[in-house]
C-alpha positions in Angstrom: -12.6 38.3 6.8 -15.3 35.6 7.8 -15.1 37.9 11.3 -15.5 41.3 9.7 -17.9 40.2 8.0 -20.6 38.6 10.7 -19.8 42.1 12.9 -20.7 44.4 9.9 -23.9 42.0 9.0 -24.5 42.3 13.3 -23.9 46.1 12.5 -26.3 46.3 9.8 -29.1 44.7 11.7 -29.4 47.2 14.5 -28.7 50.5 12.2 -29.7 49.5 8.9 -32.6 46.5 10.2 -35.0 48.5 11.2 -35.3 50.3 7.6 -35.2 47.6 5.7 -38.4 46.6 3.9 -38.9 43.4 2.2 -42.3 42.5 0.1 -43.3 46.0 1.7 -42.7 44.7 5.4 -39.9 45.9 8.0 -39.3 42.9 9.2 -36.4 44.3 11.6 -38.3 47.5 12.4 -39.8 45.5 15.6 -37.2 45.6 18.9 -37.9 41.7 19.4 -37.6 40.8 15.8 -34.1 42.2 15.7 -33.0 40.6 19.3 -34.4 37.5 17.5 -32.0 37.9 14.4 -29.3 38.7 16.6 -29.5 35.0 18.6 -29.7 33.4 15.2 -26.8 35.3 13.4 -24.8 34.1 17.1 -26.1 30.9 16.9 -24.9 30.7 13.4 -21.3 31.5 14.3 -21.1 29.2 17.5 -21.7 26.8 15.4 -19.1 27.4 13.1 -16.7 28.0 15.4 -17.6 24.7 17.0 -16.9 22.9 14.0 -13.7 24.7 13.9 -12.7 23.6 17.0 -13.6 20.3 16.8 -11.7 19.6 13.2 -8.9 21.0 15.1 -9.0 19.3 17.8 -9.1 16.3 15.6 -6.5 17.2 13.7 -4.4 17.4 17.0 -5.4 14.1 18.0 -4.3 12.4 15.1 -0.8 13.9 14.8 -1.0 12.6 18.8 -1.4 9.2 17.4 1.4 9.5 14.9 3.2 10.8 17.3 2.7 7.8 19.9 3.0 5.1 16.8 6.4 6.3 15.5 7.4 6.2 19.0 6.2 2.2 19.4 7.2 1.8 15.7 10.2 3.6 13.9 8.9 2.3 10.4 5.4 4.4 11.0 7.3 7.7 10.5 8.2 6.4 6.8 4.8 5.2 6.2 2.8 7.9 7.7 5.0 10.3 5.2 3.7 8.3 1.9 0.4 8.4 3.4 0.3 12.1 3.1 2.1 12.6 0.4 -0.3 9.7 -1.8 -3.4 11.9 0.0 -1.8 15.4 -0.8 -1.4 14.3 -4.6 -5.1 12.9 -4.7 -6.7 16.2 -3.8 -3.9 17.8 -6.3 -5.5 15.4 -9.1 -9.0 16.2 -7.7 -8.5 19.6 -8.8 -6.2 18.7 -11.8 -8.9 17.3 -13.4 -11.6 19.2 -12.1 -14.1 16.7 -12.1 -16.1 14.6 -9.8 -15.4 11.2 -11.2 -11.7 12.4 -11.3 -11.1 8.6 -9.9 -12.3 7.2 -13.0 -11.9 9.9 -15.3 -8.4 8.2 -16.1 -7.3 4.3 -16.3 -4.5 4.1 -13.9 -1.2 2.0 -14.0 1.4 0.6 -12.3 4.5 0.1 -13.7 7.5 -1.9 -12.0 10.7 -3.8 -12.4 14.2 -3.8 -10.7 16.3 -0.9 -10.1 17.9 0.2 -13.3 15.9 -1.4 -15.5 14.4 1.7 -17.1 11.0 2.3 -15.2 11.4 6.1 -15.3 13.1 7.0 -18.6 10.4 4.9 -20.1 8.1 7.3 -18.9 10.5 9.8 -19.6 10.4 9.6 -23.1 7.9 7.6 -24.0 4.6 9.6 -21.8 4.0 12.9 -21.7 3.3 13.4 -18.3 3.2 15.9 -15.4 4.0 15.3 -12.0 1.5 17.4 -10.4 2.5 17.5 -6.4 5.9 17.5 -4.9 6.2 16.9 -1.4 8.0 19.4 0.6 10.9 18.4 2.9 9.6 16.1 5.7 11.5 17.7 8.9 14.4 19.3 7.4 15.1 16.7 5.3 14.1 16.0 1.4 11.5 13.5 1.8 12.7 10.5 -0.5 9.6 9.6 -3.1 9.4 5.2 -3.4 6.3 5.8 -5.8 6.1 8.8 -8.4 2.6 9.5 -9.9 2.5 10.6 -13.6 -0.6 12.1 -14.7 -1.0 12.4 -18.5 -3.8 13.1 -21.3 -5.0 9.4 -21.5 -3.7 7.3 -18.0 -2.6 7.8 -14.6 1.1 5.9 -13.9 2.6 5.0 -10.8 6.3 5.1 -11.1 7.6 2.0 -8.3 11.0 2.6 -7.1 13.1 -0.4 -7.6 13.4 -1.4 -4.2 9.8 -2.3 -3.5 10.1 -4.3 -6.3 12.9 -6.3 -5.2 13.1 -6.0 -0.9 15.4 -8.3 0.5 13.9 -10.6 3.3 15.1 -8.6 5.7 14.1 -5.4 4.6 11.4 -4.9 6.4 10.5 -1.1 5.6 10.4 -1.6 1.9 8.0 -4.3 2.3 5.5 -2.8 4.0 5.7 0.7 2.1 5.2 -1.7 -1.1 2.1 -3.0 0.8 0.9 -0.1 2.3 1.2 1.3 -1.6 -1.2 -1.6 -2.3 -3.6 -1.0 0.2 -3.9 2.8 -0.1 -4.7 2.4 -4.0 -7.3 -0.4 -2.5 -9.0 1.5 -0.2 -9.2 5.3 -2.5 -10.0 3.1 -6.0 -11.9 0.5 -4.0 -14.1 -0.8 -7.5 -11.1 -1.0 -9.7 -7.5 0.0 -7.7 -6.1 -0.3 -11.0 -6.6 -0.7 -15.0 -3.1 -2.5 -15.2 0.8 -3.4 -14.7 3.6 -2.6 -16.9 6.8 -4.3 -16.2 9.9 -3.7 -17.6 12.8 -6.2 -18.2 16.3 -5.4 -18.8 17.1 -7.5 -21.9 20.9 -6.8 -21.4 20.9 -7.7 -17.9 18.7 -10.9 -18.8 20.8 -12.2 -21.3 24.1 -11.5 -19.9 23.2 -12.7 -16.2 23.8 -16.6 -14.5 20.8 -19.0 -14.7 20.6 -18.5 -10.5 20.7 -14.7 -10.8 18.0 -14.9 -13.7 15.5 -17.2 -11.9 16.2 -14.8 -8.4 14.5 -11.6 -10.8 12.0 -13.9 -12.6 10.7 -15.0 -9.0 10.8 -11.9 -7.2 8.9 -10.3 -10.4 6.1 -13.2 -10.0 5.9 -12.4 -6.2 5.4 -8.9 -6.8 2.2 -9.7 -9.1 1.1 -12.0 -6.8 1.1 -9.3 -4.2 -0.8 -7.3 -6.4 -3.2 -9.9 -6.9 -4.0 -11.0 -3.4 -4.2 -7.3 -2.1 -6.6 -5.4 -4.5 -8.6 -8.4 -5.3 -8.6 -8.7 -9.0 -6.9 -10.3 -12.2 -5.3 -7.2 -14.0 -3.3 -7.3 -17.5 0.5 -7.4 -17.8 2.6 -5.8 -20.1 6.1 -6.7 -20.4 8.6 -4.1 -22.1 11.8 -5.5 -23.2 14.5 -2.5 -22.4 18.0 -1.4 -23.1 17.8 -2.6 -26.5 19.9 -0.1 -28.5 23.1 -1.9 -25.8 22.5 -5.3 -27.4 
């Protein structure tokens, strides 16, 4: 369309220019006034074609440096896949919201806690929420979501899967997706990443587990928030929910 339309306005100049009167002037009427528009509508479309090009190009070199840091580094495939996905849903919000301060038009939380401790159906039934991007399947395969972002009337919520609450020592990929998580909420929310943490507890699993299993969750849950502390800066509020209570 964008071609179409800079051939018809090329068109125009040369059949329609040189009868075309402005504050009673033909402005295109002279041979040398309508070469002159001519160089200037070209000059206007080598330059966008230019920055066409070079935003491609661009774009090419950067999947080149994926490309070349997957190869060195296995684990950059994962991370370079929440990457997107966290930029994807920001311009989805962007628009969501349509608004400029669409960063700060919303509080935004984080809420975490082990695996099965009722992080989601919280949210489920407790916030009315959308989730308003999906990511499509990375490379024939369903890409697999660790953080889920639930966009409602009063708060932004990011839903932490339970293992990058809880990585083992040795789990190396979980760690840094947690801390890559950290660092992408750091650098796009850099004057306030977030507003604050909601952590939920199992109150079954707490009462019913040994004294060494109990201290293992209470420690890995005060190593989580001190991750959070040391990598966005700032002191937030914490706000325990106590779940599973209708098993009691």
């Amino acid at each position: 369309m964008l071609i179409l339309a800079w051939i018809f306005l090329l068109v125009w100049i040369w059949w329609k220019g040189p009868m075309w009167t402005l504050y009673e002037e033909q402005w295109l009427k002279p041979l040398a006034n309508r070469w002159l528009a001519t160089a200037a509508w070209g000059i206007i479309a080598l330059v966008w074609l230019t920055v066409r090009v070079m935003k491609r190009l661009q774009q090419l070199e950067k999947m080149q440096k994926q490309q070349r840091e997957e190869a060195v580094d296995p684990l950059s495939v994962e991370l370079n896949a929440q990457q997107r996905y966290l930029d994807r849903w920001l311009l989805r919000l962007q628009r969501h919201l349509d608004n400029r301060r669409f960063l700060w038009q919303l509080p935004w939380y984080m809420v975490i806690g082990p695996a099965g401790s009722g992080k989601t159906t919280l949210l489920r039934e407790g916030f009315p929420s959308d989730i308003i991007y999906a990511p499509e399947g990375a490379r024939g395969a369903e890409q697999r979501l660790y953080l889920t972002p639930h966009v409602g009337k009063q708060a932004v919520i990011f839903d932490i899967d339970g293992t990058l609450c809880a990585p083992a020592d040795a789990d190396i990929l979980h760690r840094r997706l947690w801390e890559h998580a950290l660092g992408w909420l750091k650098e796009k929310r850099a004057r306030q990443p977030l507003n604050g943490i909601i952590m939920t507890l199992d109150l079954p699993d707490l009462l019913t587990a040994d004294k060494r299993r109990r201290e293992h969750l209470l420690q890995t849950l005060r190593s989580r928030l001190q991750d959070i502390r040391q990598h966005l800066h700032c002191q937030l509020p914490v706000y325990v929910v106590l779940t599973r209570l209708d098993l009691l």
